[in-house]
N, C-alpha and C positions, 0 to 999 in steps of 0.2 A: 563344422563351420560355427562361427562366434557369432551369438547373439545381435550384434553389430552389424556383422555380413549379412545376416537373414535375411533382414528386410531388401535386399537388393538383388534377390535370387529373381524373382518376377522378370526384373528387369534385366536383369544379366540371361535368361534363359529364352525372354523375345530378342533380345538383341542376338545372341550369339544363334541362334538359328536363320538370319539375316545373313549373316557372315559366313556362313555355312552355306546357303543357296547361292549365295553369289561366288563362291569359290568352285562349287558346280559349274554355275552357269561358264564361268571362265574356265573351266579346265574341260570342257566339253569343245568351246573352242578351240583351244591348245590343241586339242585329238585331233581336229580339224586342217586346223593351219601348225604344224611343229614348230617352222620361222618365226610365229610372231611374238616375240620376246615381252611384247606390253601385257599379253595375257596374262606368261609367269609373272610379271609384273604385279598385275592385280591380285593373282592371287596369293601373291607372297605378303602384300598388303594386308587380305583381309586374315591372313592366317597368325599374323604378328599380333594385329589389332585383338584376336580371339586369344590370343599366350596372354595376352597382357592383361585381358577381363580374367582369366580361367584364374590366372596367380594371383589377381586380385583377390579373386571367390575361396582362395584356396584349395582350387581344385588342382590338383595335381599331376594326376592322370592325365588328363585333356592340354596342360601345360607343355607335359613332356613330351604329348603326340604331335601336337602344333610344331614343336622345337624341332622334333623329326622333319616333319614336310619342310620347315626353313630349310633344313639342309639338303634336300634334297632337290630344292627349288633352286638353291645355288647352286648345287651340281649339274644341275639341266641349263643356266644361265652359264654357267663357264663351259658347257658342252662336255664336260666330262663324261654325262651318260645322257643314252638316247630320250624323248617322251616315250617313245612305244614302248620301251622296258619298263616303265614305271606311274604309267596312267592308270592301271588298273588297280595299283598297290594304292592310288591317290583316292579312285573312289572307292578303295575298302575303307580307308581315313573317315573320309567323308561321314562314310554309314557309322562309322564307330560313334563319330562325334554325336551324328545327331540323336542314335542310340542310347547316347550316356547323358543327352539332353531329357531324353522320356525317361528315361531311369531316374532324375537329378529332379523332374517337376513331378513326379511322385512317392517324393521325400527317400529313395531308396541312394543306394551309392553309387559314386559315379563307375563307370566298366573300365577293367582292368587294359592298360594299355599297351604291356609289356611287349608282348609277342607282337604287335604290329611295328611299334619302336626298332626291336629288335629287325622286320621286315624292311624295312624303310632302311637302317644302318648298312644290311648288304647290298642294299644297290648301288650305295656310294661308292666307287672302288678304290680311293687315296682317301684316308681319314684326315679332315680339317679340325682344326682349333675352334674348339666350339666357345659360344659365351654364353654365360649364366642365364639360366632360362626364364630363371624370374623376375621379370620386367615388370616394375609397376607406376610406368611413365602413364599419364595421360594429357592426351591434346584438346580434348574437347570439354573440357573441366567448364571453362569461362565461353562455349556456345549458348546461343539461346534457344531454348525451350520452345520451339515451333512446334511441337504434338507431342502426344502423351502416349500411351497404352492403356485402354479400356478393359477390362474384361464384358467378356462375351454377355455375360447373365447380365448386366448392370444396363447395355443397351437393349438386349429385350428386357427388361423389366419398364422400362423409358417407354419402347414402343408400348406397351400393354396399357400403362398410364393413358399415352395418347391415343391410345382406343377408347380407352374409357370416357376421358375427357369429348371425344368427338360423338360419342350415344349419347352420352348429357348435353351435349350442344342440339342435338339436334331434338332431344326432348323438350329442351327451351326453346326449340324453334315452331312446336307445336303447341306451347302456353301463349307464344307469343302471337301467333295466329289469332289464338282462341279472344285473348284480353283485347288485343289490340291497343295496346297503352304507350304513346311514343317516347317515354324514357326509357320502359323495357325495350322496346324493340332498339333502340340506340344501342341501348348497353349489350343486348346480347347480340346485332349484326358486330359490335367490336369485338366483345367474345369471339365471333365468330371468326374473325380475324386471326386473332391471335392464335387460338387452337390449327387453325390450316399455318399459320409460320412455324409452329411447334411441330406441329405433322411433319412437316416439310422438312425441316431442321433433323429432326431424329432420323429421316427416313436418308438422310444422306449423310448423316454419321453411319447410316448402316451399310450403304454401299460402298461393296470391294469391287478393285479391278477384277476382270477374269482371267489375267495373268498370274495372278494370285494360286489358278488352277494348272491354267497352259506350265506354270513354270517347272511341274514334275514330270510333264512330258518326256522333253527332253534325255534326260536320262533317261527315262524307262525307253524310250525307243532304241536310242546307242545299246543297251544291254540286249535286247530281244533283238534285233538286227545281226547283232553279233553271234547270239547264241544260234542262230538259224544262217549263220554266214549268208546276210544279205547285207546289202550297203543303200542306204534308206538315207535320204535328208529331209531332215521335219523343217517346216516352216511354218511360225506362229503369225497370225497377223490381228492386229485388233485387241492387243492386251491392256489396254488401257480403258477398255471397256466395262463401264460399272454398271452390278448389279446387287441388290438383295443380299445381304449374307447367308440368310434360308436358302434362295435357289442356289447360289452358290457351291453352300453344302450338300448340295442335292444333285449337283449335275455331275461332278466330278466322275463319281462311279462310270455313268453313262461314257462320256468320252473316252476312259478307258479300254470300254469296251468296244469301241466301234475305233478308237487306236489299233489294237491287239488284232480287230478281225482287218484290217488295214493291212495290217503286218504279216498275218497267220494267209488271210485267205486273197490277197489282192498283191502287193507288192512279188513280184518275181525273184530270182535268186541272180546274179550276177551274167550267172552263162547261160543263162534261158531269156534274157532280155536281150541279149547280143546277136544271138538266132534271130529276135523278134524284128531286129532294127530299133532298136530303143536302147540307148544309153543304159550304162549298165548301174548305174546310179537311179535308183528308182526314187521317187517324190511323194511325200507325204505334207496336204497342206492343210492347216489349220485355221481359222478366220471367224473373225466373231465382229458383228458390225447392229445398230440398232435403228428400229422402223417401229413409230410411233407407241406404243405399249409395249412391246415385246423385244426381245434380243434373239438374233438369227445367229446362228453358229453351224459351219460347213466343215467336212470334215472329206477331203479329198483324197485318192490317190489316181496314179499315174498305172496301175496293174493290170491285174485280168480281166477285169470287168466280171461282172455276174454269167455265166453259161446256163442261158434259158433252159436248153435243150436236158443239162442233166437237175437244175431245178425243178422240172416238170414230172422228169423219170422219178423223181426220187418223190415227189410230193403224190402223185396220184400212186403210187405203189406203197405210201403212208394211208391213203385217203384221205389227206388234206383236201385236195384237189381233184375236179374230174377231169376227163381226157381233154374239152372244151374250156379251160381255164385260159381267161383272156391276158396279154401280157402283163397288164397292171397286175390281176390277180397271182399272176408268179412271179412279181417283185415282192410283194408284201408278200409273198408269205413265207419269205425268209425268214421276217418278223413274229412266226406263229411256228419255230422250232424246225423247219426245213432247213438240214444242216447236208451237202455234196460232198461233204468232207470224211474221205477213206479212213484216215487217222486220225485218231484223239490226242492230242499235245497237252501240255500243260496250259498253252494259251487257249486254244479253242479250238471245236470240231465237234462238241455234242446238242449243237444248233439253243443254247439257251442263252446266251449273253444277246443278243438284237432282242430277245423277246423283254428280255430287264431290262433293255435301253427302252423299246418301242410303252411298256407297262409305267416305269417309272416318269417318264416324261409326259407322258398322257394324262398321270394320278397330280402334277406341275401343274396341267392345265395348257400344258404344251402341246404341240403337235410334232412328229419325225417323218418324215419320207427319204424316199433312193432315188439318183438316176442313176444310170448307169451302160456305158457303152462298150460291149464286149471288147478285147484284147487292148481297149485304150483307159479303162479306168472307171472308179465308182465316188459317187457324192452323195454322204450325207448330208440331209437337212433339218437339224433342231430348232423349233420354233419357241420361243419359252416365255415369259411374264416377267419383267425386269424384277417385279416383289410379289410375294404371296400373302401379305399381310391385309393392305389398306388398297382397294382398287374402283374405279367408276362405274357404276351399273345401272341398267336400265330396269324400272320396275313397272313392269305388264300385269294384270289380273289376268286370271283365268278360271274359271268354273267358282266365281266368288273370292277364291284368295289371291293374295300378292304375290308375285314370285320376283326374282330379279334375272338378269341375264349381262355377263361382263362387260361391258362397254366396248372392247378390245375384241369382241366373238364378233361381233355384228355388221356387218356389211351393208346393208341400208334396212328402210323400215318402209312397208308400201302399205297401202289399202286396197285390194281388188274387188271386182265384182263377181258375187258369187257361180254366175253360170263362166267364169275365165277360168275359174280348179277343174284342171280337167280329173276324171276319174280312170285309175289304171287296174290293172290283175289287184295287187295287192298293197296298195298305196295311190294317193293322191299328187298331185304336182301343180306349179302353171310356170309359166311361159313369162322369161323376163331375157330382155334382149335377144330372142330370138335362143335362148337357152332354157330346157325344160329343169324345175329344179323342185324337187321331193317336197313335200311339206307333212308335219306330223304337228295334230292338233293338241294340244293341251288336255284340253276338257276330255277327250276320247283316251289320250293316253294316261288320265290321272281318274278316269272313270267318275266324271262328275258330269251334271246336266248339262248339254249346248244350247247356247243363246241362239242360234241360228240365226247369223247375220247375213243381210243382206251384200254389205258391204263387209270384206272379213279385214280385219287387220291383221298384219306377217311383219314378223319379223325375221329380216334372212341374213342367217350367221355364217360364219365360216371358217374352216382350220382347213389351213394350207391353198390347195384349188380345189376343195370338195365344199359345198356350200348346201343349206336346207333351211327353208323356211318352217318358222314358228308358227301357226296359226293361234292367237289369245282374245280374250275378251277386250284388251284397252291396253293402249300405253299410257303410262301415267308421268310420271318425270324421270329423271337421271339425277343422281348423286354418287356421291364416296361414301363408301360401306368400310365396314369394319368387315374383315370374315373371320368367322368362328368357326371351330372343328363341330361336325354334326355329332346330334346324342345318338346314346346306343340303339332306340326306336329304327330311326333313317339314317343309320350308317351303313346298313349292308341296301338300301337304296341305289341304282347306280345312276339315277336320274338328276341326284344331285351333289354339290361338289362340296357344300357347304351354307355357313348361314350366316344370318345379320340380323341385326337387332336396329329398328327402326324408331323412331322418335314420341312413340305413342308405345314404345314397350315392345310391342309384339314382334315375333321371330319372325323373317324371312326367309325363307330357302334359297339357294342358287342354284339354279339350274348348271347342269353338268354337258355344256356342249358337245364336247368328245363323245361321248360316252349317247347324246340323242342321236348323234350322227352314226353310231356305229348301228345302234337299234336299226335306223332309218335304211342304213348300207346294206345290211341282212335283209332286210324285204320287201329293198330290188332288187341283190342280185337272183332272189327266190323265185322273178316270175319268167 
């Protein structure tokens, strides 16, 4: 490639990956509906538009492969030859392409495209008059410039800036205390301004839709459907839902897996739903929708539902579980590597993908739970943090130091009167709405002196419908925190999730909800 061309590989290599998912998305369709002619349509469209940037690039390879699907896209449009003969040959295309895309952005060569060329030539069965494949028309020369491409490093370095910026604001928020001088305090409530519009601003250049994620679905379920000849329809809903680029990166894996187990262990085979009285088209649905801090993501199907009964077999003949494991406890502990599954596939059956969804989403700061109704179907539930970055929290004392607790964990904040806690086997609790609800004290669990209050102050948090009160020394205020990864000291800590740095310098810990609740869960179910 010419010196010239270079600089435009960035840009030619986001865009031509564009044109490549949506020729996916469209020929997923096509498999779908054969009739409807607008599909090849589309994707005859973006297949041209991709000849035309590749000859640009001088890619060659990718030129001559594009030039292949044109003509076979007009053989499908003239009905010359079936889709079903030649869908599969379209997403080996696909892979190649995006293939010689990751080869092409690490300076390597683009993949040889011979043999697929030559695949694509025999489907056609009358040879047409081809035309010169290198087209270097473009239509969009004289559009305007509505958004750019970023790289990734350049917006966190921005977010990191405006962390910084927001620990220095808030250290001037403690000079400004101190002096009490009403120019300062003008000039830094403006500062203060300004740095939350900048917060603000960066924090939504950072948010991608989650269709961004849902959009590889699709295919991967057509292929695994196929391979296990089941006939499965995915439905995504809520793609337009943004979140965090972090959590974004982060959750993909997880759906994956709770896809796969969808597929592997829940959706039925064709003539085993027809026995059932169920459509033999089974349902796979997807759905991502957002509730005040967090983004909720379901992950249904229409199958077998969970079978307590070899659940239980198979867990207490583990020792997971004793013979008295209540049904909650043998839904979770699907989650803790209880796998019913005779065969080991390629996709799933040695009970460890839910425990790397239930692990990973938990280390989020998320929550997952199951329902689930025998021979009618199973729903995951992912609770997650729309960002992992900048979030609101409340900061309590406890046995002397400050700690904070998410803004988004907490469910209200009460004061009771000491003889209202009541005392149990091995824990304490009290009594709010006619609901008993655990409480774990700070100063006891951080092994520092009790103020012994008359009146105690709680804080009662909660992830999903499992809820536990905090007993602390004081609420003090709520802010926006910066979190920081913990040092090596309280990183194998599980109490806490993370830290902040405060306006007077000194480090905050966060408390690690998940993770109190779990202590808390262990000892009650122990008495």
């Amino acid at each position: 490639m010419s010196e010239d061309l270079s600089k435009y590989k960035d840009t030619f290599l986001s865009e031509a990956k564009e044109h490549i998912s949506s020729m996916e998305k469209s020929l997923l369709k096509l498999e779908k509906k054969p009739t409807k002619t607008e599909f090849l349509s589309e994707i005859f469209r973006e297949a041209h538009t991709l000849k035309s940037m590749a000859a640009t690039m001088d890619y060659n390879n990718m030129t001559k492969l594009c030039h292949a699907i044109e003509d076979v896209l007009d053989a499908l449009k003239a009905r010359k030859i079936k889709p079903d003969k030649c869908t599969d040959v379209l997403f080996e295309c696909l892979d190649t392409l995006e293939s010689s895309l990751t080869e092409l952005s690490r300076d390597a060569e683009e993949l040889d495209t011979h043999a697929l060329v030559q695949k694509l030539q025999t489907l056609i069965t009358q040879k047409e008059s081809t035309t010169d494949y290198v087209d270097k028309s473009s239509t969009s020369a004289a559009a305007k410039v509505e958004s750019i491409e970023v790289k990734v490093e350049r917006l966190d370095l921005l977010m990191n800036l405006a962390e910084e910026l927001l620990i220095n604001k808030m250290r001037l928020d403690s000079v400004k205390e101190q002096l009490q001088n009403p120019e300062l305090s003008t000039t830094v409530d403006t500062l203060g301004r300004l740095v939350s519009d900048l917060q603000y601003n960066v924090m939504q250049s950072r948010l991608v839709p989650i269709g961004f994620v849902f959009s590889r679905f699709p295919r991967m379920v057509r292929d695994l459907a196929k391979q296990q000849k089941k006939d499965v329809n995915l439905e995504m809903h809520g793609n337009d839902i943004e979140l965090d680029r972090a959590v974004i990166d982060e959750i993909g894996e997880s759906l994956v897996h709770l896809l796969r187990n969808a597929l592997d262990h829940g959706i039925e085979t064709p003539e085993v739903r027809k026995k059932a009285g169920k459509p033999a088209q089974g349902t796979i649905r997807v759905t991502a929708k957002r509730t005040k801090s967090f983004a909720i993501i379901e992950v249904v199907d229409d199958g077998l539902g969970l079978n307590l009964e070899d659940i239980k077999r198979t867990a207490v003949e583990n020792q997971i579980l004793s013979p008295q494991a209540t049904t909650e406890e043998l839904i979770q502990s699907i989650f803790f590597g209880v796998s019913t599954t005779k065969k080991v596939t390629e996709v799933s059956g040695r009970g460890f993908g839910l425990n790397i969804v239930k692990n990973k989403i938990e280390s989020l700061g998320g929550s997952v739970k199951v329902e689930s109704e025998p021979k009618k179907g199973t729903t995951f539930i992912i609770e997650i943090p729309l960002t992992l970055a900048i979030i609101k929290a409340l900061f309590i004392e406890a046995g002397g130091r400050t700690y904070a607790i998410p803004l988004a964990s907490i469910e209200r904040l009460v004061t009771v009167d000491r003889e209202h806690i009541k005392g149990m086997l091995n824990y304490e609790a009290i009594v709010l709405n006619k609901e008993d609800i655990p409480i774990t004290r700070l100063d006891t669990l951080f092994n520092v002196p009790s103020l012994g209050h008359q009146r105690q102050p709680i804080a009662i948090v909660r992830k999903g419908a499992e809820q536990l009160g905090l007993a602390v020394d004081a609420f003090t205020t709520t802010q926006e925190i910066v979190i920081k990864p913990l040092n090596k000291l309280v990183r194998e800590n599980r109490y806490f999730s993370g830290s902040t740095i405060i306006g007077s310098g000194e480090v905050v810990l966060i408390l690690d909800v998940a993770n109190l609740m779990l202590t808390k869960r262990l000892m009650v179910n122990s008495e």
